[in-house]
KEBAFI-700130 format. One record per residue (C-alpha): residue in three letters; z, x, y. Coordinates in steps of 0.2 Angstrom, whole numbers, plus 2048, in hexadecimal, padded with zeros to 3 digits. Example, Ala and Ser with C-alpha at 12.3 -4.5 7.8 and 13.67 -1.06 7.14 Angstrom:
! KEBAFI-700130
Ala82783E7EA;Ser8248447FB;
END
This chain:
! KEBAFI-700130
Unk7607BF90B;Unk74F7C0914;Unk7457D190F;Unk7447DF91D;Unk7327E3923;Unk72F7F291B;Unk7217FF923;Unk71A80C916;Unk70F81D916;Unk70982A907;Unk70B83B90C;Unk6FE847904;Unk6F5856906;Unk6E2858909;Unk6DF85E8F7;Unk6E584E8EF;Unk6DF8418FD;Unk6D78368F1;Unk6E58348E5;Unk6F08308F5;Unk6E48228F9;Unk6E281A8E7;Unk6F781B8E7;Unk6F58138F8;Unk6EA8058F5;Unk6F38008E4;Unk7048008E9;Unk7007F88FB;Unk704804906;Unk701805919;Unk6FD81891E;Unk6F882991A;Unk70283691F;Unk6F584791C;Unk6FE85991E;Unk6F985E931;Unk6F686E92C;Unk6F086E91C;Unk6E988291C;Unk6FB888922;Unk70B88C916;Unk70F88090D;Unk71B872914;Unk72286290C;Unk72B86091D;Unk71C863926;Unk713854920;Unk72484A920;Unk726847931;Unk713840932;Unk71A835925;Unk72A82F92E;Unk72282D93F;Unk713820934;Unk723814934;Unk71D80493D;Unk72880194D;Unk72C7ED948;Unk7327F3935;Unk7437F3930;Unk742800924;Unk73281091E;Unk72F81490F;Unk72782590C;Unk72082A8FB;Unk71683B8F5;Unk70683A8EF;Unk70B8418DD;Unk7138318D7;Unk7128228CB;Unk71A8118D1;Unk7188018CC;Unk70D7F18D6;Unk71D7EA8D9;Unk7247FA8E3;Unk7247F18F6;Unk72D7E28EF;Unk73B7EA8E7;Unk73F7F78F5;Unk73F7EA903;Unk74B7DF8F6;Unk7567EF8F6;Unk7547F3909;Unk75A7E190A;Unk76A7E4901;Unk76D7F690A;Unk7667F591C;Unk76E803921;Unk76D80C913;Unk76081D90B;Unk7588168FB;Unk7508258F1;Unk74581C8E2;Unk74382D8D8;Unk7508388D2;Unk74A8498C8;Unk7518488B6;Unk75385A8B7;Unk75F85B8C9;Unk7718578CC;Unk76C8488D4;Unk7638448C3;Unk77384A8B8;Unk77D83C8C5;Unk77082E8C1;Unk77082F8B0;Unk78382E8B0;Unk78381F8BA;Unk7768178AF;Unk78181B8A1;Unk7918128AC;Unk7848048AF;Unk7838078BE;Unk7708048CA;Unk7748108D7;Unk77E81E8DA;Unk7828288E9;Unk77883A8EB;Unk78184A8E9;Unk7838518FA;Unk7818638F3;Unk76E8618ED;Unk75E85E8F3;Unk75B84B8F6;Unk74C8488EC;Unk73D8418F8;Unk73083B8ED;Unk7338298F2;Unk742826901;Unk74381790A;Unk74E81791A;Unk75180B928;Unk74680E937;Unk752813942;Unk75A821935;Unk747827931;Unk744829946;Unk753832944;Unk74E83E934;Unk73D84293E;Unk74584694D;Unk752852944;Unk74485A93A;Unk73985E947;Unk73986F94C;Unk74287393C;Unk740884932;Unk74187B922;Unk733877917;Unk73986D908;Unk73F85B90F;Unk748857901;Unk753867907;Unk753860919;Unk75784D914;Unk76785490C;Unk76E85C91C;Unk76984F926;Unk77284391A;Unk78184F91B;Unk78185092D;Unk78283A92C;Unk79083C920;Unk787830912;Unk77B837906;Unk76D82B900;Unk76E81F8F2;Unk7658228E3;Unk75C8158D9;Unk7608168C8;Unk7558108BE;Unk7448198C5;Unk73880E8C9;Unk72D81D8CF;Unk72682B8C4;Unk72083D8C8;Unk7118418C1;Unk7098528BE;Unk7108638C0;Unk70686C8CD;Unk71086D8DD;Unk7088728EE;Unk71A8768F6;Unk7208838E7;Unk72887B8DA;Unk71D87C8CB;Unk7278888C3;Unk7348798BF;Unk7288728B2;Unk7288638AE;Unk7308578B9;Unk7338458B6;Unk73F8388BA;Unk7508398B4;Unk7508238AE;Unk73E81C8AF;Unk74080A8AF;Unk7337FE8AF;Unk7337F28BE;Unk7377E28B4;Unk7477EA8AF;Unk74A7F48C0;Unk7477E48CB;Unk7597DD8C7;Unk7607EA8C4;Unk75E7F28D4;Unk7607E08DD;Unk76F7DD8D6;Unk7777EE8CC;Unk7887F48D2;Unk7878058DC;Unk7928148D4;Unk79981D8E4;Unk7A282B8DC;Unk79D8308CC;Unk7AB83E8CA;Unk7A684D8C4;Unk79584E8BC;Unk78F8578AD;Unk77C8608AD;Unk7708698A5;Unk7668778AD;Unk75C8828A2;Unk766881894;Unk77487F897;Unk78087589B;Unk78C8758AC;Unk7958698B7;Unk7968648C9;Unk7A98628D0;Unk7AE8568DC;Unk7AD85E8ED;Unk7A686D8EB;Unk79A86B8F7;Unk7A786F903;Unk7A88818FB;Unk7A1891903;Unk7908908FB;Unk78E87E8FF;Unk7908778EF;Unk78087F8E9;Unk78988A8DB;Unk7888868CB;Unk7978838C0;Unk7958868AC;Unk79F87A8A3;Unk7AC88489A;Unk7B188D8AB;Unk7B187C8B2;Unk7BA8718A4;Unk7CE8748AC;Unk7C786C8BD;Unk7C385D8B3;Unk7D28588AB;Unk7CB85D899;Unk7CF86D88E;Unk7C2877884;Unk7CD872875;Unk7C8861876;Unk7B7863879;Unk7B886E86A;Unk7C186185F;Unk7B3855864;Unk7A685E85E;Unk7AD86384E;Unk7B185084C;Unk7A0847851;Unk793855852;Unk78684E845;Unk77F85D83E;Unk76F85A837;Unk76A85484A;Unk76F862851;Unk76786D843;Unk757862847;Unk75786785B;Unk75D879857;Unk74D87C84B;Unk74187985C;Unk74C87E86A;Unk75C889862;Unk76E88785E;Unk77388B86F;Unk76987E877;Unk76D86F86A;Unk78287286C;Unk77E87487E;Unk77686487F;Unk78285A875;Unk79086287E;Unk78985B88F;Unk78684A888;Unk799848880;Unk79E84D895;Unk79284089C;Unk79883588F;Unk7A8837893;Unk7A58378A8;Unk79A8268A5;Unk7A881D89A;Unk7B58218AA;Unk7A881C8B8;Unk7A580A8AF;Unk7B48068AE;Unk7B980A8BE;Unk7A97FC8C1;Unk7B07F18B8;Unk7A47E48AE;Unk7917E28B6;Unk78F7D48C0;Unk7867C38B4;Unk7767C28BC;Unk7727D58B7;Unk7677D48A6;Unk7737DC899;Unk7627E1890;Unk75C7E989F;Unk76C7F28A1;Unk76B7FA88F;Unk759800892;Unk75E8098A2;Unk76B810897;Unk760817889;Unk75281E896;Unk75E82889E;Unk76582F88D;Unk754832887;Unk74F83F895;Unk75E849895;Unk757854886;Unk74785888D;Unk74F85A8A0;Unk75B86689A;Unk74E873892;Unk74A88089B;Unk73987E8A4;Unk72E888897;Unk73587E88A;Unk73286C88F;Unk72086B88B;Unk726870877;Unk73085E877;Unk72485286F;Unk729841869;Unk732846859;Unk73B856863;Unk740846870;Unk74783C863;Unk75284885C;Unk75784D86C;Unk75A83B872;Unk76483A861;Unk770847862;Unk772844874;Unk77883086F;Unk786838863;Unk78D842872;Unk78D83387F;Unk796828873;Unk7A283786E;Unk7A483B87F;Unk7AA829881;Unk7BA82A877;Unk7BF838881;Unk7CF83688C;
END
């Protein structure tokens, strides 16, 4: 399988040029795509097509990243050994821990899975997207002339409009970094990836991982609290963009509020969720473990609908993807004012309780 000739550009803004070309220069990459209009609304789009129409003409495939990221050297390498193995296919590298995107990753990291298909009901997160040439020629001449400023908001309907949403890599390989955000969504807080793995351990995975298609219905966590996407209902009236709160969506699942109750009151360990109450409250520690005994129970379904991974992916590296994803689901389902509270020890507690659910949740029928 011989590796795609892969083209590459940062988009940025003015104000953070010189970040964009340190990022730039360390990761390799060919171009800088600078906001045309830099004084005018702001526009993730805007500077997103400049970014698409850098893709070298004799490249098979373009990789765009923002300027607010952290990646690892080995970045090109591992996106062209992916483009190999999906020429014709959207490979996202970031997924937001906090999105239903994210709540779909970390499920399929818990199946051991390496990529999972995107939502078609969310925003396709853009913070490094990779497509074939011809499909990013194709994105730039659907987005020019577009109302729409956000491109993560526009690469969703353009996906849509294809009838295949992008693939998400599982195990990040590229991190957000800060929280100031020129295009309006500071007020989210803290936003980091969903599985940050480490490149050693994302190289195989992601070269030779199995792909989760449909991950059924997906549990998440949004300020709080806990809801869950069903299958298809981005073909309701709003989109798909409503939001679901678990109880009211339990009898679509196939599960009754009973047996989540008898599950808690069997495997709920007390003092953990005492622990996590004392920082962030009793609602938010039995919303928690209530979210990760439904993952739990989503992820032990989607494996073994995968069936056994194949024996060149590294079991350790596997079970590390595994324990990343768990670890963020605590601090992404806080609400934004809250995430800056958990420390290490909050984490760990969090991470803790969220393991009991997940392994409860895996007995479930």
């Amino acid at each position: 399988m011989s590796k795609p000739h892969v083209s590459s550009a940062v988009m940025t803004h003015p104000v953070r040029l010189g970040q964009a070309k340190d990022l730039a220069a360390r990761l390799r990459l060919d171009r800088l795509a600078v906001d045309p209009d830099p004084d005018g609304p702001p526009s993730a789009l805007r500077t997103a097509v400049v970014a698409w129409a850098a893709a070298d003409p004799e490249a098979d495939h373009h990789l765009v990243v923002q300027d607010d990221v952290d990646a690892p050297d080995e970045l090109l390498e591992i996106v062209a050994e992916a483009a190999a193995r999906f020429p014709d296919e959207a490979l996202v590298y970031y997924t937001n821990w906090h999105a239903r995107n994210g709540a779909a990753a970390r499920l399929a990291a818990l199946a051991g899975a390496s990529w999972v298909r995107a939502v078609p009901d969310e925003f396709t997160p853009s913070l490094a997207v990779c497509l074939p040439t011809a499909t990013a020629t194709a994105f730039r001449t659907f987005a020019r002339g577009s109302d729409e400023r956000h491109d993560d908001e526009l690469f969703s309907v353009f996906f849509r409009g294809r009838g295949r949403m992008g693939l998400l890599a599982v195990p990040n390989i590229v991190e957000h970094i800060g929280t100031s955000s020129i295009n309006g969504h500071a007020a989210q807080g803290i936003r980091l990836a969903v599985c940050p793995t480490p490149a050693a351990d994302a190289a195989p995975l992601l070269a030779k991982g199995r792909v989760l298609e449909e991950p059924g219905w997906i549990p998440y966590m949004r300020y709080g609290e806990g809801y869950i996407r069903l299958v298809g209902q981005e073909h309701g009236p709003d989109g798909g963009r409503g939001h679901h709160r678990w109880r009211e969506a339990l009898p679509a699942t196939g599960l009754s509020a009973e047996t989540v109750r008898a599950a808690r009151d069997a495997h709920l360990p007390e003092r953990l969720a005492a622990e996590v109450a004392r920082t962030f409250g009793d609602s938010f520690a039995e919303e928690l473990w209530t979210h990760c005994l439904l993952l739990g129970r989503q992820a032990a379904h989607a494996a073994r609908r995968l069936g056994p991974p194949p024996a060149d992916v590294p079991a350790a590296a596997l079970d590390r993807m595994r324990h990343s994803a768990v670890a963020t689901a605590g601090p992404a389902g806080l609400p934004p004012e809250r995430r800056p509270e958990a420390g290490p020890a909050e984490v760990r507690a969090m991470t803790d309780l969220a393991w009991s659910a997940v392994r409860a949740g895996e007995r479930l029928p």
